[in-house]
Structures are given as structure tokens and as C-alpha cells.
N, C-alpha and C positions, 0 to 999 in steps of 0.2 A: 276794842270796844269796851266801853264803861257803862255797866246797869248798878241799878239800884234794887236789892234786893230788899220786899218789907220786913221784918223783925219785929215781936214781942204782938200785946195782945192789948186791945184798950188803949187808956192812956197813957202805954208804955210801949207804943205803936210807934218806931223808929225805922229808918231805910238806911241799910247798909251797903256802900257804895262795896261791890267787887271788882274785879278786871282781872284778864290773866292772858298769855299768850293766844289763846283757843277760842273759838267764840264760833258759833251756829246757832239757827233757831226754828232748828230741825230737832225735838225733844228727843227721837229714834237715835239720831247720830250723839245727842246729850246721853243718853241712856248708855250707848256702848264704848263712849269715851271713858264716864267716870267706872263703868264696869272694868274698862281694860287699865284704870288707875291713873289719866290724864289729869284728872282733878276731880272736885266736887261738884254737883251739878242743881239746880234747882227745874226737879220735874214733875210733873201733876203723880199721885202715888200709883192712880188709875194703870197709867203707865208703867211703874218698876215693881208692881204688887206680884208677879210671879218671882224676882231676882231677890224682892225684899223674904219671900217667904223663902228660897233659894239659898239662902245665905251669900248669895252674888256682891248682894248689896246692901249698905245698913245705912238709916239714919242719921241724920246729923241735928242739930240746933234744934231738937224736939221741943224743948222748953222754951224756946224765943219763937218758935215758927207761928206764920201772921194765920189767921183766918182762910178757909181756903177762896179764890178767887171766883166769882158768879161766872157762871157759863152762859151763854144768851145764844137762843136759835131764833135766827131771824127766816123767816121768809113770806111772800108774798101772798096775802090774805086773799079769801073769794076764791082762788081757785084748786082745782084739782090738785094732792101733790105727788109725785110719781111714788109710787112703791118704793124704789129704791132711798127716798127721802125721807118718806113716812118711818120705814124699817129704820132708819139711822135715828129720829127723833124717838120712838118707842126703845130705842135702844138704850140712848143717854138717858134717859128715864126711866128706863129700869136700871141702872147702874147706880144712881145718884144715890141712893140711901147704902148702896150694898160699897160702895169705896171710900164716899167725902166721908 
């Protein structure tokens, strides 16, 4: 599988085709591949911020890396939303300032 990875910042905002034998899009199973040295992986930091502090795992392309990508929770207006839904949205929102 062929993705396009974006790179740099502005008008110096380019997408770099990768590929490589491995491919999931499962970020968990991305996470313990490049851990276990399969390759390099592009994952939200939210996600490898204990490995990165770890020393598990380090950085790559810090100086080209693009914007972080918007997160959108969608769900259906008017009505009631379960606790477990609310708890998840109150979640990502408390998280946003403390990882992106």
C-alpha cells in the first residue's frame, strides 16, 4: 500500500509518497512495529508520548513535520448523549492543549 505522507510547513507544504512491505491502520499495531524496529511509523504523539518520554521511541523529520491534523467529533444534536460518550468527548478535550 502507497500513502502519502504531508511534510514541511506553509508554503513549503509537500507530501511524501512512502511504501514499504508492512502496512495497517491500526496506530497500536503502528506503535509496536516501529517499537519492535519494523520501520518508521507516522502516529498521532498523543499515542507514543509515554515510549517517546521512554526513550522506546524517538522522533523523526521534526523540522519538515506538517501541522497536526483537526480531530472532528461528530454526533447527533438534540439529543441525550450517553455518559460513556460525553466521558470520551470531555476527554479529548481535556487532552488537546496538554499533547497537540
Amino acid at each position: 500500500m502507497q500513502e502519502e505522507w504531508p511534510l514541511g510547513k506553509g508554503k513549503t507544504k509537500k507530501g511524501a509518497k512512502v511504501n514499504g512491505p508492512f502496512s495497517t491502520d491500526d496506530f497500536v499495531v503502528l506503535r509496536e512495529a516501529a517499537q519492535a524496529g519494523v520501520g518508521i511509523a507516522r502516529i498521532p504523539r498523543i499515542l507514543v508520548k509515554d515510549q517517546l518520554r521512554e526513550g522506546k521511541l524517538v522522533t523523526l523529520l521534526d523540522s519538515v513535520a506538517s501541522e497536526s491534523s483537526p480531530i472532528h467529533l461528530l454526533y447527533v444534536g438534540g439529543r441525550r448523549l450517553p455518559q460513556t460518550t460525553r466521558a470520551f468527548v470531555d476527554f479529548v478535550f481535556s487532552q488537546r492543549s496538554a499533547v497537540f
